[in-house]
C-alpha positions as CSV (number, residue, x, y, z in Angstrom):
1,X,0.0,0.0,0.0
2,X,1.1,3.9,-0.7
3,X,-0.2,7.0,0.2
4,X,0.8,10.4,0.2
5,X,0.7,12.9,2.6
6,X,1.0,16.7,2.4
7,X,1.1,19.2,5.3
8,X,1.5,22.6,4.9
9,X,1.6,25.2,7.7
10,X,3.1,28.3,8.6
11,X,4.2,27.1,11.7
12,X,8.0,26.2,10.5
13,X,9.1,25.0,14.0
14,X,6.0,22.5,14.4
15,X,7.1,20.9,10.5
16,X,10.7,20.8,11.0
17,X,10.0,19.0,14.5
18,X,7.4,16.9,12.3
19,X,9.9,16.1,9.9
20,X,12.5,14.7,12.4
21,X,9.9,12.6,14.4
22,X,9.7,10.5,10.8
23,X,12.7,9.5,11.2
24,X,11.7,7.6,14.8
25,X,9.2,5.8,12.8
26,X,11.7,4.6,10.7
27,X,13.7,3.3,13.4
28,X,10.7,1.1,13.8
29,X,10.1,-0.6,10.5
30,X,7.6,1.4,9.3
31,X,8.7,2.3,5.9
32,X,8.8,6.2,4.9
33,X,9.8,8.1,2.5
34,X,9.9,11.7,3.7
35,X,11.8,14.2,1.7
36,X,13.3,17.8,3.4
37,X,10.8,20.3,3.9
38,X,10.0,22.9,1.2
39,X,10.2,26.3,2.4
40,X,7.8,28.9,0.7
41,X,7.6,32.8,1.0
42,X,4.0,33.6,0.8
43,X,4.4,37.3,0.9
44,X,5.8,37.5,-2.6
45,X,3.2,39.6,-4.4
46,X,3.9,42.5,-1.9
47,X,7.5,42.1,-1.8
48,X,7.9,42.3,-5.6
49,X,6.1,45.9,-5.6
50,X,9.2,47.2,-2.7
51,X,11.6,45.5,-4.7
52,X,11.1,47.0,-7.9
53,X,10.4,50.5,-6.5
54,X,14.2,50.1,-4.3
55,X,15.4,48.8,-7.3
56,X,14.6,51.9,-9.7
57,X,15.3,54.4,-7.2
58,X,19.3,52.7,-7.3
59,X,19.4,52.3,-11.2
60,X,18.6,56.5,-11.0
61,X,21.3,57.4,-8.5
62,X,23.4,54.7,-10.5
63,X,23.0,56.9,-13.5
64,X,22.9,60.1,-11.9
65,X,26.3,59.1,-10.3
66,X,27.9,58.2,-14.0
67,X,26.3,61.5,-15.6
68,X,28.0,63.7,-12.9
69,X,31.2,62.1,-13.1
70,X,31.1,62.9,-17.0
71,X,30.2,65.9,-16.8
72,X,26.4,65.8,-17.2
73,X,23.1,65.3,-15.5
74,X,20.2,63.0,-16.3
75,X,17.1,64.0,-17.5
76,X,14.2,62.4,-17.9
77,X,13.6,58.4,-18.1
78,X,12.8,57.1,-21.4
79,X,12.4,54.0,-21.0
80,X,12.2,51.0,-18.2
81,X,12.4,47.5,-18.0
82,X,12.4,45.1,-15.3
83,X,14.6,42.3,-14.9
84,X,13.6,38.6,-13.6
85,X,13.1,38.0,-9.9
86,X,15.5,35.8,-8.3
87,X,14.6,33.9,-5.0
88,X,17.7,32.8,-3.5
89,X,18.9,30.4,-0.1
90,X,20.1,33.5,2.1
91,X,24.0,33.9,2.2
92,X,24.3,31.1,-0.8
93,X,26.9,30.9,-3.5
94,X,23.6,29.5,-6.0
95,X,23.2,31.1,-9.6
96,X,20.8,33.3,-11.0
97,X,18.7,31.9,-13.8
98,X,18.0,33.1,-17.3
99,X,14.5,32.3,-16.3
100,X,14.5,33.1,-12.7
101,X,15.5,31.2,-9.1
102,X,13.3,30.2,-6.6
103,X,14.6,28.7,-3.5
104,X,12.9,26.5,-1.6
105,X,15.2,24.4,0.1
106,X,16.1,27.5,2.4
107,X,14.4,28.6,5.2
108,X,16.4,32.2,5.1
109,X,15.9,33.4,1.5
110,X,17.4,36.9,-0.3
111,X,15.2,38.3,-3.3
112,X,16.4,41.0,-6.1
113,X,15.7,41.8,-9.2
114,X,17.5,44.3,-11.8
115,X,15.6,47.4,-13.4
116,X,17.4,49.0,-16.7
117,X,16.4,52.6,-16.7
118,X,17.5,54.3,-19.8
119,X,17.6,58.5,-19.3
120,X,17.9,61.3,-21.7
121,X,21.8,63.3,-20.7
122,X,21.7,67.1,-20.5
């Protein structure tokens, strides 16, 4: 027989205590299969709306920073594009994608995401 079980919660402690009490009943004979937990940030939709206005604010000092240092000042933007989110284990060596990251092995996570800006130079 085989069955599947699921359990979500946003009480981490309570699954991760979950998780290692499995491995009791293995001890026993009772024959598990029980992969790491899958860590998920449910907040996302907000935190993408911070990030990209953080993220525009830099790419305009960026480019106010290189205007003044040659001599000029930026005008207005002209055009804007936003880059791909990337989800990432907190304080981990792991690659961005062409497509996107999103980490769920780690509990701790870092997010960014790039936004091109392109300005008119006075």
């Amino acid at each position: 027989m085989s069955q599947t079980v699921k359990v979500e919660s946003n009480d981490i402690p309570k699954v991760e205590a979950l998780s290692r009490e499995i491995t009791e009943l293995i001890q026993t004979g009772i024959e598990l299969n029980s992969p790491e937990p899958l860590y998920f940030y449910t907040k996302l939709s907000d935190l993408k709306l911070d990030l990209l206005a953080k993220a525009a604010e830099d790419a305009r000092k960026r480019a106010d920073i290189i205007a003044k240092n040659t001599g000029g000042s930026i005008g207005s933007v002209s055009k804007a594009n936003m880059g791909i989110f990337q989800i990432t284990g907190k304080n981990s060596n792991e690659d961005y994608s062409y497509g996107g990251a999103f980490n769920t092995a780690s509990k701790n996570k870092t997010a960014s995401i790039t936004v091109n800006l392109e300005c008119t130079v006075k």
